[in-house]
C-alpha positions as a LaTeX table, in Angstrom:
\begin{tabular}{lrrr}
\hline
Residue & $x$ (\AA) & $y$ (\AA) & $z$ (\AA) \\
\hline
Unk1 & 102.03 & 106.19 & 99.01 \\
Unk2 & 102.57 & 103.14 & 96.57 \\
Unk3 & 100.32 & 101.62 & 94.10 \\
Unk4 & 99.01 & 98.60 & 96.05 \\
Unk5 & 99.58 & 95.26 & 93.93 \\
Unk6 & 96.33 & 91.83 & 94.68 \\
Unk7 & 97.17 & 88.36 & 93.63 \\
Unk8 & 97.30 & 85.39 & 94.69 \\
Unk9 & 98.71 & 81.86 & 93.29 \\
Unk10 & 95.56 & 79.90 & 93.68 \\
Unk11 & 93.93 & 81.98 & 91.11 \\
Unk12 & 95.49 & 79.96 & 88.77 \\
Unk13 & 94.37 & 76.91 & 90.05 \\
Unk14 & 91.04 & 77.70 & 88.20 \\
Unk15 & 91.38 & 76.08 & 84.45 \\
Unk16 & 88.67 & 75.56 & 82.19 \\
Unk17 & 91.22 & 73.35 & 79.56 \\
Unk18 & 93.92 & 73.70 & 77.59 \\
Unk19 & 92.41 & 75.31 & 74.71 \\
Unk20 & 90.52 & 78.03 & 76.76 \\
Unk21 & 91.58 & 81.61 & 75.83 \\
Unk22 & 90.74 & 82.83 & 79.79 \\
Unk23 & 94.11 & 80.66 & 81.14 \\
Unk24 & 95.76 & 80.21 & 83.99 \\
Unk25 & 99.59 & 81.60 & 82.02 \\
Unk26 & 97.36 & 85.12 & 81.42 \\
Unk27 & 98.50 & 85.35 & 85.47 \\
Unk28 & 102.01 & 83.83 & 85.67 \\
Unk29 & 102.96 & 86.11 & 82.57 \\
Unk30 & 101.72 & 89.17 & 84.01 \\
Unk31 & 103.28 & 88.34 & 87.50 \\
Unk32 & 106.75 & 87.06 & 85.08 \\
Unk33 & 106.47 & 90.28 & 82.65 \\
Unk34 & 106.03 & 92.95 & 85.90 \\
Unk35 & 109.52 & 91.08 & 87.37 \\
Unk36 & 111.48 & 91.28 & 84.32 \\
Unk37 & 110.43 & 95.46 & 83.99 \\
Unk38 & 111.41 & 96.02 & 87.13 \\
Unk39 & 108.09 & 97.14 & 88.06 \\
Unk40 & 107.67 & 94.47 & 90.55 \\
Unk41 & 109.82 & 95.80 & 93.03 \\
Unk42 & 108.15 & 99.36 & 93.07 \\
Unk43 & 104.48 & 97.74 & 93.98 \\
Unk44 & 103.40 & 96.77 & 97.54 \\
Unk45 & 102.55 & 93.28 & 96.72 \\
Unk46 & 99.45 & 91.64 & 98.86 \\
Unk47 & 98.31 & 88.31 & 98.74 \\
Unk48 & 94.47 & 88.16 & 98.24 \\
Unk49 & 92.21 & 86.66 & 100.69 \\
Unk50 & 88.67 & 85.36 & 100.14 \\
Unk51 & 85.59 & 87.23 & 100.41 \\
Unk52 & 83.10 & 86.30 & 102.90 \\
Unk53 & 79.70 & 84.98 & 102.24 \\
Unk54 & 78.08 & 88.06 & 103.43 \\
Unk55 & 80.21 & 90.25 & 100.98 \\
Unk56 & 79.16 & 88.11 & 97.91 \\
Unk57 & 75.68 & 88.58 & 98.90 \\
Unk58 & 75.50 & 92.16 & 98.79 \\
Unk59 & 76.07 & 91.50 & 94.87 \\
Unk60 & 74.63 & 87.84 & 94.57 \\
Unk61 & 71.71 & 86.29 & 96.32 \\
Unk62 & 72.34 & 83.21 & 99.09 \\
Unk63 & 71.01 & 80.95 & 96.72 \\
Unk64 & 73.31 & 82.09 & 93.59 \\
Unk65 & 76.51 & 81.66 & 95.94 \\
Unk66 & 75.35 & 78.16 & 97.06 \\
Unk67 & 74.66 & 77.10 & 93.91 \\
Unk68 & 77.98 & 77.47 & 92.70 \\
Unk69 & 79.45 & 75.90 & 95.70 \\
Unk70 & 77.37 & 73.08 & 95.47 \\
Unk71 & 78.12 & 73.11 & 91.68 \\
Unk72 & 82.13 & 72.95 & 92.52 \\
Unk73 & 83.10 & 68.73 & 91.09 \\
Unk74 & 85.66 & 66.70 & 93.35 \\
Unk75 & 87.74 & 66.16 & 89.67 \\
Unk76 & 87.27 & 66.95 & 86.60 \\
Unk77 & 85.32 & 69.99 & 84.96 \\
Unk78 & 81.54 & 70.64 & 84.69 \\
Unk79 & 80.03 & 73.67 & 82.46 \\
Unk80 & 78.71 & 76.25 & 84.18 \\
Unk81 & 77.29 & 77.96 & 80.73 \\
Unk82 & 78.36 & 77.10 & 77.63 \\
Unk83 & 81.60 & 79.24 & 77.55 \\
Unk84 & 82.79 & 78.82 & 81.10 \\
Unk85 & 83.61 & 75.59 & 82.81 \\
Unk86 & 84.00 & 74.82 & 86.86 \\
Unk87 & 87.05 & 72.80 & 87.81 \\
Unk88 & 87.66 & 71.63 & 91.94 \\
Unk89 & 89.52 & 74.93 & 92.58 \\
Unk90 & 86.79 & 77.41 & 91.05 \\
Unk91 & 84.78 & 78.55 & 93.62 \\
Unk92 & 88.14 & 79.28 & 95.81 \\
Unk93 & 89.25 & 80.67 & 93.02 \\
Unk94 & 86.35 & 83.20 & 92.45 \\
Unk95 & 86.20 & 84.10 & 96.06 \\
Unk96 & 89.51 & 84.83 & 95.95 \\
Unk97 & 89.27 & 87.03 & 93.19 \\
Unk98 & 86.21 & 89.11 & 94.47 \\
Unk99 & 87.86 & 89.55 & 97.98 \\
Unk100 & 91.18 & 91.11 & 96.33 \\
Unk101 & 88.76 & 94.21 & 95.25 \\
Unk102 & 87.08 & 94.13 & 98.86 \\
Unk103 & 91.16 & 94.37 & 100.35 \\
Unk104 & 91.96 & 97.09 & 97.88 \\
Unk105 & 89.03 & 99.19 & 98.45 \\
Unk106 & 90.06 & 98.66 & 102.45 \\
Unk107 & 93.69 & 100.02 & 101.59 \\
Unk108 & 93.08 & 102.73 & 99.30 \\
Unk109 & 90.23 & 104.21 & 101.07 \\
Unk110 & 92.12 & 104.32 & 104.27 \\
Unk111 & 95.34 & 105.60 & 103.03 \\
Unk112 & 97.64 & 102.81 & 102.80 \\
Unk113 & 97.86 & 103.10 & 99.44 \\
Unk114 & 97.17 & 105.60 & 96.91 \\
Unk115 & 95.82 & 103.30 & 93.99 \\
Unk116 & 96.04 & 99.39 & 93.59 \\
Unk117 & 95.46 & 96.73 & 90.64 \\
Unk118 & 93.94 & 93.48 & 91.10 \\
Unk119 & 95.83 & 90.79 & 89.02 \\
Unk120 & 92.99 & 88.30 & 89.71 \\
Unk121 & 90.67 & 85.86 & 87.72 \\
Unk122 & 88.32 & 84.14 & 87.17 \\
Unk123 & 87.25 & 87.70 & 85.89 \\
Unk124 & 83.50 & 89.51 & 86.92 \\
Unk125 & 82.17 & 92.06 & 84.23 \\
Unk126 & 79.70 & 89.16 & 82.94 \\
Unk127 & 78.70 & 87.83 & 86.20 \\
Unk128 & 74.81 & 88.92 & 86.66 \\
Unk129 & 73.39 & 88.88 & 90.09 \\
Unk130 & 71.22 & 85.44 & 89.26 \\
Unk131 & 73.83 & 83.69 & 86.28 \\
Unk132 & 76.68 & 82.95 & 85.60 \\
Unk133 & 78.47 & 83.76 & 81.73 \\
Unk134 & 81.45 & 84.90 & 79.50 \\
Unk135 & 84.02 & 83.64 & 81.86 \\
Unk136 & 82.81 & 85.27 & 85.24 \\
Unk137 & 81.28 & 83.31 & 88.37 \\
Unk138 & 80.73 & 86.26 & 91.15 \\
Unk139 & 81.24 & 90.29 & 89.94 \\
Unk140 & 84.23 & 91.27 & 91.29 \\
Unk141 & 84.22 & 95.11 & 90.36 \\
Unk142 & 80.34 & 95.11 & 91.94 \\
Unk143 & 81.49 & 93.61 & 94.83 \\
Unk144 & 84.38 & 96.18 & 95.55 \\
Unk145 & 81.66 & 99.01 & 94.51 \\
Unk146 & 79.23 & 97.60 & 96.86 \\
Unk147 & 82.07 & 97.34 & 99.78 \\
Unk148 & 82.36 & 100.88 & 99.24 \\
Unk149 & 79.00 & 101.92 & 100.11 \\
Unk150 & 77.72 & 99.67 & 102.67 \\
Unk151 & 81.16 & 99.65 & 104.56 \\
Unk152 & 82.45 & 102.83 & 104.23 \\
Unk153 & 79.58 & 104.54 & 103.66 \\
Unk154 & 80.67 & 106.20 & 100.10 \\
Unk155 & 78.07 & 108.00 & 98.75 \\
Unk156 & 78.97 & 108.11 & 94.95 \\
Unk157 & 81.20 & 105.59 & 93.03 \\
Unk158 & 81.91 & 105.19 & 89.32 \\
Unk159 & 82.80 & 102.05 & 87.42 \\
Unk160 & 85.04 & 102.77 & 84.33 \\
Unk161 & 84.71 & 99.72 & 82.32 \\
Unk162 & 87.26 & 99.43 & 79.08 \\
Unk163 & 87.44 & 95.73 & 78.33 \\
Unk164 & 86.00 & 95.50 & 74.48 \\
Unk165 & 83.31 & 93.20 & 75.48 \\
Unk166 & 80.39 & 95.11 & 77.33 \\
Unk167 & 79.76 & 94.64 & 81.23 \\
Unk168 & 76.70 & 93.29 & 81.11 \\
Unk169 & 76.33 & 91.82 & 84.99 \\
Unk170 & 77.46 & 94.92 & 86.01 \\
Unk171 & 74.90 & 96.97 & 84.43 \\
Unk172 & 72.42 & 94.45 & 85.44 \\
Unk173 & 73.77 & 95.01 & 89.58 \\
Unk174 & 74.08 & 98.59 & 89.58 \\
Unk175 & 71.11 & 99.25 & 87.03 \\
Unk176 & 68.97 & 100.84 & 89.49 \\
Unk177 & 71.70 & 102.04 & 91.52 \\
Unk178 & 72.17 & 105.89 & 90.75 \\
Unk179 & 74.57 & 105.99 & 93.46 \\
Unk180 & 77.01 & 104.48 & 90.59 \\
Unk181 & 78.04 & 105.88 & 87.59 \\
Unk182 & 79.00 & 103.26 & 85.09 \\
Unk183 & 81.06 & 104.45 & 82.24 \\
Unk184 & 81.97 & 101.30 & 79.54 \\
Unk185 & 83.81 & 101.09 & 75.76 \\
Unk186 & 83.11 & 98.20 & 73.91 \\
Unk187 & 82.95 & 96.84 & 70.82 \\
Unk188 & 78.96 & 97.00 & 69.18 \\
Unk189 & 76.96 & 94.90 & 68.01 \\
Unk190 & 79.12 & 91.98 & 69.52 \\
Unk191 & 78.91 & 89.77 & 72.88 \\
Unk192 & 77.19 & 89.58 & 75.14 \\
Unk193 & 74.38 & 91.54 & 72.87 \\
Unk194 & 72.98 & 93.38 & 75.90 \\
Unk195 & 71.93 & 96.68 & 77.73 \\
Unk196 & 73.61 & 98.44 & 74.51 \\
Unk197 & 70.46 & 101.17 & 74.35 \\
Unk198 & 68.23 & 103.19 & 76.49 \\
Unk199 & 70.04 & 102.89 & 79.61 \\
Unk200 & 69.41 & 105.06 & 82.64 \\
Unk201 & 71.42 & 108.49 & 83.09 \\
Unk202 & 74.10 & 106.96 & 85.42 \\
Unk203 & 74.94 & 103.87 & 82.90 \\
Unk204 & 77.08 & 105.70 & 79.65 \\
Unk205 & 77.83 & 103.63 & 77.00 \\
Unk206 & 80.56 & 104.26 & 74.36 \\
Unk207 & 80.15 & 101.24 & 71.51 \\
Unk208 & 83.09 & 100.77 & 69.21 \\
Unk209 & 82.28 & 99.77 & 65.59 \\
Unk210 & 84.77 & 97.11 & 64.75 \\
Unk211 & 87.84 & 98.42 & 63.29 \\
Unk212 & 87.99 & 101.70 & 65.90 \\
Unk213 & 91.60 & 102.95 & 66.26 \\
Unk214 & 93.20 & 104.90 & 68.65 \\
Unk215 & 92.28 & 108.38 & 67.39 \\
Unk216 & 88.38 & 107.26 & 67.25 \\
Unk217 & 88.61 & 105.20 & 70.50 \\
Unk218 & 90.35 & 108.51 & 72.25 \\
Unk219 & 87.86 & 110.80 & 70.95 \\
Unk220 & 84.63 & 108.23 & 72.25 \\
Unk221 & 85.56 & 108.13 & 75.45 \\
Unk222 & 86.42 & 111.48 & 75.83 \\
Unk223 & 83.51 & 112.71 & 74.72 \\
Unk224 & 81.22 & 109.92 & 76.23 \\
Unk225 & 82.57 & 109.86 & 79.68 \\
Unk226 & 84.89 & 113.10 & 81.00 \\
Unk227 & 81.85 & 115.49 & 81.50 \\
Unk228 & 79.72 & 113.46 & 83.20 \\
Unk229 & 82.49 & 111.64 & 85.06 \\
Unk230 & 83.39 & 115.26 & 86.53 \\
Unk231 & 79.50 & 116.57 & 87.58 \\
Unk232 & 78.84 & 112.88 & 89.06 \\
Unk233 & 82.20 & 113.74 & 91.75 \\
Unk234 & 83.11 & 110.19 & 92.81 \\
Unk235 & 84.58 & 109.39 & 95.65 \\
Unk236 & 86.11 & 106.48 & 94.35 \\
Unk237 & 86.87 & 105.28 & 90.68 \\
Unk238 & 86.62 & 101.61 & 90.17 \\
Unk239 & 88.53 & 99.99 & 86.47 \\
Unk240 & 86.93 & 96.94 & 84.88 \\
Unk241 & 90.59 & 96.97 & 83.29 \\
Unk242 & 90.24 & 94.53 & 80.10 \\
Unk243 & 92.81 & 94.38 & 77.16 \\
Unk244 & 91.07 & 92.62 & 74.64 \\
Unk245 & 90.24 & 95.67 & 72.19 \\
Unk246 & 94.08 & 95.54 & 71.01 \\
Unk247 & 94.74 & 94.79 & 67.80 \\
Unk248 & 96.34 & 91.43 & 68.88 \\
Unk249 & 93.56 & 90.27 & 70.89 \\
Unk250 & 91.90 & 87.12 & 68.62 \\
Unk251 & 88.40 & 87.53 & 70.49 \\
Unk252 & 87.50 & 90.89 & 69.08 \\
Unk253 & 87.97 & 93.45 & 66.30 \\
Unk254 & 88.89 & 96.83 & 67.99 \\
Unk255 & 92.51 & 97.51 & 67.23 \\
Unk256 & 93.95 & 99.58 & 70.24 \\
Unk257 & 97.36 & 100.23 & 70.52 \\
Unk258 & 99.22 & 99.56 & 73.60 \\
Unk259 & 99.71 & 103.35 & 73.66 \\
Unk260 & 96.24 & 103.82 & 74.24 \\
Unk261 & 96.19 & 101.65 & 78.02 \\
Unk262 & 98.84 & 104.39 & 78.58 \\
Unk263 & 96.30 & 107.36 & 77.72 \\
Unk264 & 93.51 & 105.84 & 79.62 \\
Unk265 & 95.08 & 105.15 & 82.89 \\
Unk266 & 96.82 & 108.64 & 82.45 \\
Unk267 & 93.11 & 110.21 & 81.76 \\
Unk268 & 91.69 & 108.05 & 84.59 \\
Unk269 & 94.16 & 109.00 & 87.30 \\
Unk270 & 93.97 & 112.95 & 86.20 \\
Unk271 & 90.65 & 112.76 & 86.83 \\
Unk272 & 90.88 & 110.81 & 90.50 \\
Unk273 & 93.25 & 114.00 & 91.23 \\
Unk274 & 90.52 & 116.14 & 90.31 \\
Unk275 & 87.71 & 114.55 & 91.95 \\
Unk276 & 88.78 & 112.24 & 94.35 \\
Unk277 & 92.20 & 112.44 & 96.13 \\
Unk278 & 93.87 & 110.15 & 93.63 \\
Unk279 & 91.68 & 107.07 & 95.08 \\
Unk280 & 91.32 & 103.93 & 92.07 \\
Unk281 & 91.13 & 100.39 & 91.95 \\
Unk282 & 91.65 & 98.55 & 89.00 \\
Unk283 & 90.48 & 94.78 & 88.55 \\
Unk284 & 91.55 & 93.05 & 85.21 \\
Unk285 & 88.75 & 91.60 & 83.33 \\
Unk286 & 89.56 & 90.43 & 79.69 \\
Unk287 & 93.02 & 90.20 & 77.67 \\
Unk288 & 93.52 & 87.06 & 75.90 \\
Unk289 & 96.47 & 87.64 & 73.76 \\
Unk290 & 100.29 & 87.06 & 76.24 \\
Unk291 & 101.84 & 89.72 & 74.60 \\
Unk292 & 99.65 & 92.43 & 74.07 \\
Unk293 & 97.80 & 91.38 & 77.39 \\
Unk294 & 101.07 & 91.83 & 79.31 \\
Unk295 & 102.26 & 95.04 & 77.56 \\
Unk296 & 98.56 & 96.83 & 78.64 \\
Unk297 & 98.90 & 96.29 & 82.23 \\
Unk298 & 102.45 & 97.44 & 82.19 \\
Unk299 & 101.41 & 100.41 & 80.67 \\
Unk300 & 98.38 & 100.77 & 83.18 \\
Unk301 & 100.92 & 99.82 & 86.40 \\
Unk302 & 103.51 & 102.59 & 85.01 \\
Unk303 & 100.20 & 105.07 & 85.21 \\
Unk304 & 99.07 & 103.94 & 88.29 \\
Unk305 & 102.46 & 104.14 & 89.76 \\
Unk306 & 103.44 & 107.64 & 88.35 \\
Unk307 & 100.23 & 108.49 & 89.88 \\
Unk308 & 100.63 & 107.52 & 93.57 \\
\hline
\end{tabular}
């Protein structure tokens, strides 16, 4: 089976200005980068359609979805917190972004593909169930998670969260939700100063001082995650797959290697063989720098692929 492949061009639609590190060209380069490797032409590429309003709400409340629909301007942009700004294609945008998880879930968990990746934005991690923040309108990865379970009846999922900022809507979803494991790596003390201490069992958290390299980073999340990852026994593994904690990234301090987006996804998928027939879906989050942004998901496609 192939490693499924979610995009779609209104995505990029979504622009909160020209100086705004979360841009529309963080899409067109991966899409550009992918068809210059030749990797392009080994995915099954799908077009993402919107989720429905009754999909959102398993994650967000009626009145959270309608007030960002109602917040949507004709022209122009509005600010929906201080960091993250609403133009007329947003809410399309979003909707299209959480439904790409819902389709992926659909695919992998019924065999028409082995894995998939989700080249989507606006991105989710930050998204709490009431608010809005850090780039992210509804929670994408929560959304897929929550398709899981309430549509095909999964009884355990786990949420492996590497972006170098920490997930806090997602802990805030799934926080008394032991039917999801939540394992996340991020850089400490640092944004969004959250949910860093005295979390429940099923939420582990790795921080990062600033300045972790690869050996360090390797060793955290081996340590933090791999043993409870394999007595939890998912039936699906979920990636909040950000690239900010490489050294190029300018919004944080962790200095990753490319190399180390290869180990994960090659730790990640060993695992899924262990414990789950193989079955991810990865949803990028963060990665603000072109080059090293573009060189981590071609390192976490060539894993994905060499695992389906």
């Amino acid at each position: 089976m192939a490693t499924a492949y979610f995009h779609h061009p209104d995505c990029e639609k979504h622009d909160m200005g020209d100086d705004h590190p979360e841009s529309p060209r963080r899409l067109s380069a991966i899409r550009e980068h992918l068809q210059q490797t030749g990797l392009w032409e080994q995915l099954a590429v799908n077009e993402a359609e919107e989720a429905s309003h009754d999909e959102l709400r398993r994650a967000h409340p009626d009145r959270y979805i309608s007030q960002l629909e109602q917040m949507t301007p004709s022209q122009g942009r509005i600010m929906a917190d201080p960091d993250t700004a609403m133009n007329p294609h947003t809410f399309r945008s979003a909707k299209l972004a959480a439904g790409s998880g819902i389709q992926a879930v659909n695919q992998v968990l019924t065999n028409q593909a082995r894995n998939a990746f989700c080249a989507i934005r606006p991105p989710g991690h930050h998204a709490e169930r009431n608010r809005t923040m850090g780039f992210s309108f509804f929670n994408n990865i929560a959304i897929a998670a929550l398709h899981a379970l309430t549509f095909h009846h999964l009884e355990r999922v786990a949420i492996l969260d590497f972006d170098v900022h920490q997930g806090n809507g997602t802990v805030d979803i799934f926080h008394h939700d032991p039917r999801v494991l939540l394992c996340s790596s991020f850089q400490h003390p640092f944004y969004p100063f959250k949910h860093s201490h005295g979390m429940p069992g099923h939420i582990l958290n790795v921080p990062l001082e600033p300045g972790t390299d690869s050996a360090s980073y390797r060793k955290a999340v081996t340590d933090g995650w791999f043993e409870e990852l394999a007595a939890f026994k998912p039936q699906l593994i979920l990636v909040s797959a950000g690239f900010d904690a490489h050294r190029l990234d300018p919004l944080a301090d962790v200095n990753l290697e490319t190399e180390d987006y290869t180990w994960i996804t090659e730790e990640i998928t060993r695992l899924a063989w262990e414990l789950c027939r193989g079955r991810v879906v990865s949803m990028l989050e963060g990665g603000y720098h072109l080059q090293s942004l573009t060189e981590g998901v071609e390192a976490h496609i060539r894993g994905l692929i060499a695992a389906s």
